[in-house]
C-alpha positions as a Markdown table, in Angstrom:
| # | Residue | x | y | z |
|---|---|---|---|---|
| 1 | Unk | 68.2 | 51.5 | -14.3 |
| 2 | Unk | 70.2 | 48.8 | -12.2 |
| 3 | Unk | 69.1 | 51.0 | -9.4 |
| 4 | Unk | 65.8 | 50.7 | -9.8 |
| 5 | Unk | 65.6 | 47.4 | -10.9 |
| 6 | Unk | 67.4 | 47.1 | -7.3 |
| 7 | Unk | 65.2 | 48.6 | -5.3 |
| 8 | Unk | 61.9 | 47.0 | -7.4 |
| 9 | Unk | 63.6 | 43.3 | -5.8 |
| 10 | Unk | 63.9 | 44.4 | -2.4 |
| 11 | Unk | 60.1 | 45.9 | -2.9 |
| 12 | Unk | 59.2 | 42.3 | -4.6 |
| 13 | Unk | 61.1 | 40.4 | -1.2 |
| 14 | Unk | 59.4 | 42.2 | 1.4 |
| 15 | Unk | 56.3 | 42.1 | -0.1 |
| 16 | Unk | 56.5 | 37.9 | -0.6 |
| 17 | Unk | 58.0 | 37.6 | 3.4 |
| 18 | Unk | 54.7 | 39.6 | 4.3 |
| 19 | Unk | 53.1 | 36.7 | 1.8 |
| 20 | Unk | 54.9 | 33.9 | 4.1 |
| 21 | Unk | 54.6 | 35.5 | 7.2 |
| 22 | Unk | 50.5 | 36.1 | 6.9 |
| 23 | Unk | 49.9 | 32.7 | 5.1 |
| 24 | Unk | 52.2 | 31.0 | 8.0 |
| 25 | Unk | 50.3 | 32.6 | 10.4 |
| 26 | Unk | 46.8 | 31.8 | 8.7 |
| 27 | Unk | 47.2 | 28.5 | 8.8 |
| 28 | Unk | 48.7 | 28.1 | 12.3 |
| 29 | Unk | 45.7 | 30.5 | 13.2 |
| 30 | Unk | 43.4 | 27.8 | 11.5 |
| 31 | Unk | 45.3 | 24.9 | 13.1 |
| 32 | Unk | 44.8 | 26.4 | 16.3 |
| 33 | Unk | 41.4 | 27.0 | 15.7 |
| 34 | Unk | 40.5 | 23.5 | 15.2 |
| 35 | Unk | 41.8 | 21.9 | 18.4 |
| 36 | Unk | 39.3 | 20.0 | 19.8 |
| 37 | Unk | 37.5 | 20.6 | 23.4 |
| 38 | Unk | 37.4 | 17.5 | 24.2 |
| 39 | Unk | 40.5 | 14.8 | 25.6 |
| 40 | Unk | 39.6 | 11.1 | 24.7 |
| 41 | Unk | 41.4 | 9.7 | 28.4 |
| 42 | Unk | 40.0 | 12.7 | 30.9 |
| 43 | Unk | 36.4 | 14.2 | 32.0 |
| 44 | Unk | 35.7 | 17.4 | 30.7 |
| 45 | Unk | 33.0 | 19.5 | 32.5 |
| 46 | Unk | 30.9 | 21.2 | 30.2 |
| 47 | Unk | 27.9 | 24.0 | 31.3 |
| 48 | Unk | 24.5 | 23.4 | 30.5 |
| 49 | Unk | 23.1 | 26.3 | 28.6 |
| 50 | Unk | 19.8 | 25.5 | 27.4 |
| 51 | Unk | 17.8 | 23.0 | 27.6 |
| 52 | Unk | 14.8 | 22.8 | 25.5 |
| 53 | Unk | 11.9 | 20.0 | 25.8 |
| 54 | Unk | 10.8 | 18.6 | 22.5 |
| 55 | Unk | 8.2 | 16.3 | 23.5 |
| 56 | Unk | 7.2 | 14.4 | 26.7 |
| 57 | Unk | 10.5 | 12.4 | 27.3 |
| 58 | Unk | 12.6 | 14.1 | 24.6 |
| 59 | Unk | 14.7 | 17.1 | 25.4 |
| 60 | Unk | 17.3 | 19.1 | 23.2 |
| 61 | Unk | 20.4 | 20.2 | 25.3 |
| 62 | Unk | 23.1 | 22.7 | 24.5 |
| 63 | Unk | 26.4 | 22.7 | 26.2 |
| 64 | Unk | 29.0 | 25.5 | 25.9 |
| 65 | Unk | 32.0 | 25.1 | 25.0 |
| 66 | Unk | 35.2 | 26.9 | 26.3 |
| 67 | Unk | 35.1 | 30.0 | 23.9 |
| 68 | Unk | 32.5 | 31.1 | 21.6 |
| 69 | Unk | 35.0 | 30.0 | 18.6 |
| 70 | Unk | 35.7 | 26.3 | 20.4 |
| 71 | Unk | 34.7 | 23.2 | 18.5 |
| 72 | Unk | 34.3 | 20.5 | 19.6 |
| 73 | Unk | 36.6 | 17.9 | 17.9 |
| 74 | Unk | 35.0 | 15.0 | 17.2 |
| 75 | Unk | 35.6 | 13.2 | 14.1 |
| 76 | Unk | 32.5 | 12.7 | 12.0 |
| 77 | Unk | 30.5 | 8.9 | 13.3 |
| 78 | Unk | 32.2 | 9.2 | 16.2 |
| 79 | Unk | 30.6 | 9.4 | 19.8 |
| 80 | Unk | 31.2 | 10.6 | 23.5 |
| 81 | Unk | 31.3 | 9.6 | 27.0 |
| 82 | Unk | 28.6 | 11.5 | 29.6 |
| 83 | Unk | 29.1 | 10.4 | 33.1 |
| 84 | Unk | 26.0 | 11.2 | 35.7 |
| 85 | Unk | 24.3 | 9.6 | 38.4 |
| 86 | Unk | 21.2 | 7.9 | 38.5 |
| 87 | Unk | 18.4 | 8.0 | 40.9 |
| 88 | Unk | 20.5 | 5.9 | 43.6 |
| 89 | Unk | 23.7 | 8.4 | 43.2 |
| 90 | Unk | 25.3 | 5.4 | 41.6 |
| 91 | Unk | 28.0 | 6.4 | 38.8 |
| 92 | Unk | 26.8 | 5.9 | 35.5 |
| 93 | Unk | 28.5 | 6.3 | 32.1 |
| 94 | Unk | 26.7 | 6.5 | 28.9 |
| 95 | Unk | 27.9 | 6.8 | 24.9 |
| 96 | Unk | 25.7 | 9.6 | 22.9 |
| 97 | Unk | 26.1 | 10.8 | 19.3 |
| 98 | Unk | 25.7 | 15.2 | 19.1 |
| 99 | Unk | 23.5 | 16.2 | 16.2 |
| 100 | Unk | 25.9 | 19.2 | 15.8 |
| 101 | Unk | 29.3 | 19.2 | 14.0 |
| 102 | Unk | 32.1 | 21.0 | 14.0 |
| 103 | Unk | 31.0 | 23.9 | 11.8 |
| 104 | Unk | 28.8 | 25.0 | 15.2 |
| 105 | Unk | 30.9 | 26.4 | 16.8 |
| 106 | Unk | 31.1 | 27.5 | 20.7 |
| 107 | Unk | 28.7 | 24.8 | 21.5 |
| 108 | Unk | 27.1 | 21.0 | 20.8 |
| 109 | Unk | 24.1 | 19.5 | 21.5 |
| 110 | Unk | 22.8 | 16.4 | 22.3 |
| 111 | Unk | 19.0 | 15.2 | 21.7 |
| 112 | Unk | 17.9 | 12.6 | 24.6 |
| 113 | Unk | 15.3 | 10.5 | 24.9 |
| 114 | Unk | 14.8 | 10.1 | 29.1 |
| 115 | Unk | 13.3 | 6.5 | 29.8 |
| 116 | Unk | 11.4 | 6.0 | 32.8 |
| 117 | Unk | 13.9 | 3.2 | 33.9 |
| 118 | Unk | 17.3 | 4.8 | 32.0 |
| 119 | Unk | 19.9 | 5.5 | 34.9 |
| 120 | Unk | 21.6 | 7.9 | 32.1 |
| 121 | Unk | 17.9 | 9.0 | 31.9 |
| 122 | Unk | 17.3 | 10.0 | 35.2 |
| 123 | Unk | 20.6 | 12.5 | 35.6 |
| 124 | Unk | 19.4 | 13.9 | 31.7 |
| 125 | Unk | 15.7 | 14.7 | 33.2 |
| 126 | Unk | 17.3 | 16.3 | 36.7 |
| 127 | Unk | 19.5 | 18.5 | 34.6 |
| 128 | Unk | 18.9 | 22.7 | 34.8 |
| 129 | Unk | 20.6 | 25.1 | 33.1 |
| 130 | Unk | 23.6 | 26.3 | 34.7 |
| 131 | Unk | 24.6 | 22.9 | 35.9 |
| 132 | Unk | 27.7 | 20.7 | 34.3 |
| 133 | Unk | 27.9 | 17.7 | 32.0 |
| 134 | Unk | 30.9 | 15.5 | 32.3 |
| 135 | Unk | 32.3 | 14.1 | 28.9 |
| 136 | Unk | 35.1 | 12.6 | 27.6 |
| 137 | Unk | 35.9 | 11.3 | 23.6 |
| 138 | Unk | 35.7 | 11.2 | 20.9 |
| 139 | Unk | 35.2 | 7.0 | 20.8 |
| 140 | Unk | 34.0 | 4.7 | 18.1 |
| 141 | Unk | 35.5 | 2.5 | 15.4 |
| 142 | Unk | 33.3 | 4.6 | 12.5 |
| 143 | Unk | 35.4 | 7.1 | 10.7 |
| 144 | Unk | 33.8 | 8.9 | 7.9 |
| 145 | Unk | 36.5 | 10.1 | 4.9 |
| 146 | Unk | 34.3 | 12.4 | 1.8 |
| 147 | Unk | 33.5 | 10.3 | -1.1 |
| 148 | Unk | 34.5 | 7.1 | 0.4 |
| 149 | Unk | 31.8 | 5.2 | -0.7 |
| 150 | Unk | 29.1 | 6.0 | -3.7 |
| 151 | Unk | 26.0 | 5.5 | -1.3 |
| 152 | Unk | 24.8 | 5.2 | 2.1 |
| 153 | Unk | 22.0 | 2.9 | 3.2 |
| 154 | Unk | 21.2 | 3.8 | 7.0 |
| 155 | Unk | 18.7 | 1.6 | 8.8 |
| 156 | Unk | 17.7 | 3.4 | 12.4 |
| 157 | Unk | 15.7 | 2.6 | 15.1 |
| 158 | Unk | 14.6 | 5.1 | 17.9 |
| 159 | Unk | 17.4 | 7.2 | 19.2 |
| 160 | Unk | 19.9 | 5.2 | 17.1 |
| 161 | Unk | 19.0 | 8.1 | 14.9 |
| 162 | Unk | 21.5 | 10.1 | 16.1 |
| 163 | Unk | 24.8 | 9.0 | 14.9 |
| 164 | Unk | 22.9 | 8.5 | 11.4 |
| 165 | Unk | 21.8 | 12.3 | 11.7 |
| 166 | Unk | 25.8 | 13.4 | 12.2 |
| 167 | Unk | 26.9 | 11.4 | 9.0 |
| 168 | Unk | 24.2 | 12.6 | 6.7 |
| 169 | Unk | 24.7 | 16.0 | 7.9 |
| 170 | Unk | 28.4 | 15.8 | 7.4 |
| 171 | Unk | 27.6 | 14.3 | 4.1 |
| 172 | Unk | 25.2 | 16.9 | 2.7 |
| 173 | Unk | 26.6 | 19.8 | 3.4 |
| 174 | Unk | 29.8 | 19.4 | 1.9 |
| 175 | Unk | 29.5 | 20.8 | -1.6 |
| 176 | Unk | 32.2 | 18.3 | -2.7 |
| 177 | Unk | 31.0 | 15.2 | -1.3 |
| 178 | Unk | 28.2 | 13.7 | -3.7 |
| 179 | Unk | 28.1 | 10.8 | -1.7 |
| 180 | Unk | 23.9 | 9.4 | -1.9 |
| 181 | Unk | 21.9 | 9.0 | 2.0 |
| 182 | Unk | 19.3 | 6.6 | 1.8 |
| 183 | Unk | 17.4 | 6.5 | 5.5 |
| 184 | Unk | 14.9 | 4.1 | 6.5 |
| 185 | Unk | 13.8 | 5.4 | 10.2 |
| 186 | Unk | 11.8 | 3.2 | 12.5 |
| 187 | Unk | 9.8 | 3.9 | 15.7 |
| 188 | Unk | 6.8 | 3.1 | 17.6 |
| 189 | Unk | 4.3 | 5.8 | 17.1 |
| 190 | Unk | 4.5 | 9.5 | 15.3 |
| 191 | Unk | 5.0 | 11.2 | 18.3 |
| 192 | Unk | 8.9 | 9.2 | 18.8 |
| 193 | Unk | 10.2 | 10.3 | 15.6 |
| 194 | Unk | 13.6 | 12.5 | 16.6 |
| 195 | Unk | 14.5 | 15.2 | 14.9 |
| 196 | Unk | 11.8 | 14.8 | 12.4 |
| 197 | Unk | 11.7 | 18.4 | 11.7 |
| 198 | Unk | 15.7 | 18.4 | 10.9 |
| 199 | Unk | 15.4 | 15.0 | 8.9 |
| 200 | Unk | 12.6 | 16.5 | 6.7 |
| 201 | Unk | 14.5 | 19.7 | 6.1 |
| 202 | Unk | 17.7 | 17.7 | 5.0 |
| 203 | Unk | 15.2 | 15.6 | 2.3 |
| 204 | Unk | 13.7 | 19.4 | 1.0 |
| 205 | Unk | 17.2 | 21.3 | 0.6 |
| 206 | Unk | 19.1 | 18.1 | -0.9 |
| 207 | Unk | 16.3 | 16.4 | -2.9 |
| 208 | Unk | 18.6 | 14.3 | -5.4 |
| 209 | Unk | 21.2 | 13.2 | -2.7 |
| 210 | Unk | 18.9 | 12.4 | 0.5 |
| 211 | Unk | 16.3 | 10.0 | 0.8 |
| 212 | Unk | 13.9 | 9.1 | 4.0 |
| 213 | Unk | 11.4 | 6.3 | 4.6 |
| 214 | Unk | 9.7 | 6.3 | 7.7 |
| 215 | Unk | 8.4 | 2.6 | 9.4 |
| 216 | Unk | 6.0 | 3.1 | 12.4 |
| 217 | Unk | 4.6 | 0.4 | 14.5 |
| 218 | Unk | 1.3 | 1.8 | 15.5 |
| 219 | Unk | 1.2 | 4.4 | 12.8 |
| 220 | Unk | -1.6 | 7.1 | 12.7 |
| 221 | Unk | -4.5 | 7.8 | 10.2 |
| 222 | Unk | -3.4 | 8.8 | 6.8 |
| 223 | Unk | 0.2 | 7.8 | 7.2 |
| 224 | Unk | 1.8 | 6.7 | 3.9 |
| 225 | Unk | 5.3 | 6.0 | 5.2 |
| 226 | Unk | 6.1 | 2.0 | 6.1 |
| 227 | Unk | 4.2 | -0.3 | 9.0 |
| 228 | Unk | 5.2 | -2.7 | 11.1 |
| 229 | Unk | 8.8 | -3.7 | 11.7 |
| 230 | Unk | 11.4 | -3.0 | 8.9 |
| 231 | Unk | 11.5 | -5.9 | 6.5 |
| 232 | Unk | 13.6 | -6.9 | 3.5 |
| 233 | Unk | 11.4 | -5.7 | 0.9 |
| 234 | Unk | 12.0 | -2.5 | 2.5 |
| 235 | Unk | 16.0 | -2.7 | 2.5 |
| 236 | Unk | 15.2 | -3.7 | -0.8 |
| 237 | Unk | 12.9 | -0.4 | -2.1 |
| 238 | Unk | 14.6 | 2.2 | -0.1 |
| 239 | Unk | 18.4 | 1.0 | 0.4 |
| 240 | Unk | 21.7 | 1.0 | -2.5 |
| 241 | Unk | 21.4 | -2.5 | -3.8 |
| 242 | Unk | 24.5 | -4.8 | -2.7 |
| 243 | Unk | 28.0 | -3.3 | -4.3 |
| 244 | Unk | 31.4 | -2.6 | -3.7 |
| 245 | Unk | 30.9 | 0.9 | -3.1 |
| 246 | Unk | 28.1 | 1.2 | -0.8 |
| 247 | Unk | 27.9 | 0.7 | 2.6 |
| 248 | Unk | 24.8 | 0.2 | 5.1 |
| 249 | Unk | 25.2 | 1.9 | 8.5 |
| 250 | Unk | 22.5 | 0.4 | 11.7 |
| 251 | Unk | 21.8 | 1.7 | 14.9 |
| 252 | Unk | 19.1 | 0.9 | 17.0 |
| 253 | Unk | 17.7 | -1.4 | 20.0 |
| 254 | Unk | 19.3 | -4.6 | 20.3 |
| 255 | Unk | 16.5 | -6.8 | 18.8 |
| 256 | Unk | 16.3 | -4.7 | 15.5 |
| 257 | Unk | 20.0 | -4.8 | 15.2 |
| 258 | Unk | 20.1 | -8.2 | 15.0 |
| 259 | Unk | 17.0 | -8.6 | 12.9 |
| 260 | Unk | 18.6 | -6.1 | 10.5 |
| 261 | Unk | 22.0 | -8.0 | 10.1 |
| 262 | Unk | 19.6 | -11.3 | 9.0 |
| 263 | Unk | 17.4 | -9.1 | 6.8 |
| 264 | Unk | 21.2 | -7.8 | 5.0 |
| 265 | Unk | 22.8 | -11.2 | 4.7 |
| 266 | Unk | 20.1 | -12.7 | 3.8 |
| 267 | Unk | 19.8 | -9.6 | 1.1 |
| 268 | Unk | 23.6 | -10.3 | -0.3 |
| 269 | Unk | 25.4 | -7.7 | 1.8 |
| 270 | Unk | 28.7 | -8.7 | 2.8 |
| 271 | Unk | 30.3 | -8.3 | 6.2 |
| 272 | Unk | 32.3 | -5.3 | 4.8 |
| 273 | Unk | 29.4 | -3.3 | 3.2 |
| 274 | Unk | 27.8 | -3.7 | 7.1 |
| 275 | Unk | 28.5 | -1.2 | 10.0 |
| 276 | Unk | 27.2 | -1.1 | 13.4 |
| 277 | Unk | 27.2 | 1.9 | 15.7 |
């Protein structure tokens, strides 16, 4: 019996150093996995591999990343650096926000809107497929943590959907994080709404937790979202009333960042329930 009992420990020991060794190596494995592509001081070239025009002056690019399991490391509201040249051959250097996170792997993508008079524009429209995009990150002072506040109110303007887009995202499809979205989304016309398709798909598969209100300036026919510029009654319908645990994200052209921060104080938000990207 001792003999047994023996050899049943030394059966027991091995099989729990296998236990160490394979869960050791799991999460080193996973560790590994998760090192970002991206080095927040250098350039990194990365290779154009498709490029897909959405409308226009809008254009969807995918950039590969060093292996098909790469990510690419950048912390969720964060942003990166591009580098191109405009149509002198000047240098130019331009912040953009992927819509992709981490969980797409082997690639991210970036949705631009090319401006007749962007310098960032001009090297974005020139690109082909095959050529090389140089970026460096991640930057920003925004740093999302899961169930760090009970709601977000995001007011977005134009392509300052973008870093809006990443947070929901991020948000949503996290089965743990019950945080609440609530989007207002302005533009010009229809036809400049980005990423409508995604946006609306976010609202359909997460009906309770995501909410969007579109504002157009020159709205179409029929349209039953908001007119005009985004006002306070607006903030006030669509938005998580002032509190504590809430927290209203902006990003968009100059002039409606600044008319949003008067429409919020003059609403009762404080300067800590406020972000700006």
């Amino acid at each position: 019996m001792d003999l047994l009992e023996a050899k049943e420990i030394q059966v027991g020991l091995a099989v729990a150093a296998v236990v160490v060794v394979a869960t050791a190596a799991y999460f080193y494995s996973s560790k590994k996995s998760k090192v970002g592509s991206i080095d927040p001081e250098n350039f990194r070239d990365f290779k154009l591999v498709k490029k897909t025009q959405l409308s226009h002056n809008v254009a969807k690019f995918r950039f590969a990343l060093p292996t098909p399991t790469s990510v690419l490391g950048l912390p969720i509201g964060q942003h990166i650096s591009c580098r191109g040249k405009d149509s002198q051959g000047e240098e130019v250097i331009k912040p953009y926000t992927p819509t992709t996170l981490d969980t797409d792997v082997g690639y991210f993508e970036l949705v631009i809107k090319m401006y007749p008079q962007g310098r960032m524009s001009h090297h974005f429209r020139e690109m082909r497929e095959g050529d090389y995009m140089s970026v460096r990150g991640p930057k920003g002072r925004f740093r999302y943590q899961p169930g760090q506040v009970r709601a977000f109110g995001m007011l977005a303007g134009g392509s300052g959907i973008t870093p809006m887009f990443q947070v929901a995202r991020a948000i949503l499809e996290n089965p743990k994080d019950k945080t609440q979205v609530h989007l207002i989304y302005a533009n010009v016309t229809y036809d400049d709404i980005l990423l409508k398709e995604e946006i609306d798909g976010l609202a359909t598969n997460y009906p309770g937790r995501f909410h969007v209100y579109y504002v157009l300036n020159q709205p179409p026919e029929e349209w039953t979202g908001g007119v005009g510029f985004v006002s306070k009654e607006m903030i006030q319908t669509h938005c998580p009333a002032p509190a504590s645990d809430i927290k209203i994200l902006r990003c968009g052209p100059p002039p409606m960042n600044k008319a949003m921060a008067g429409h919020l104080d003059a609403l009762g938000y404080s300067s800590e329930m406020q972000f700006q990207f």
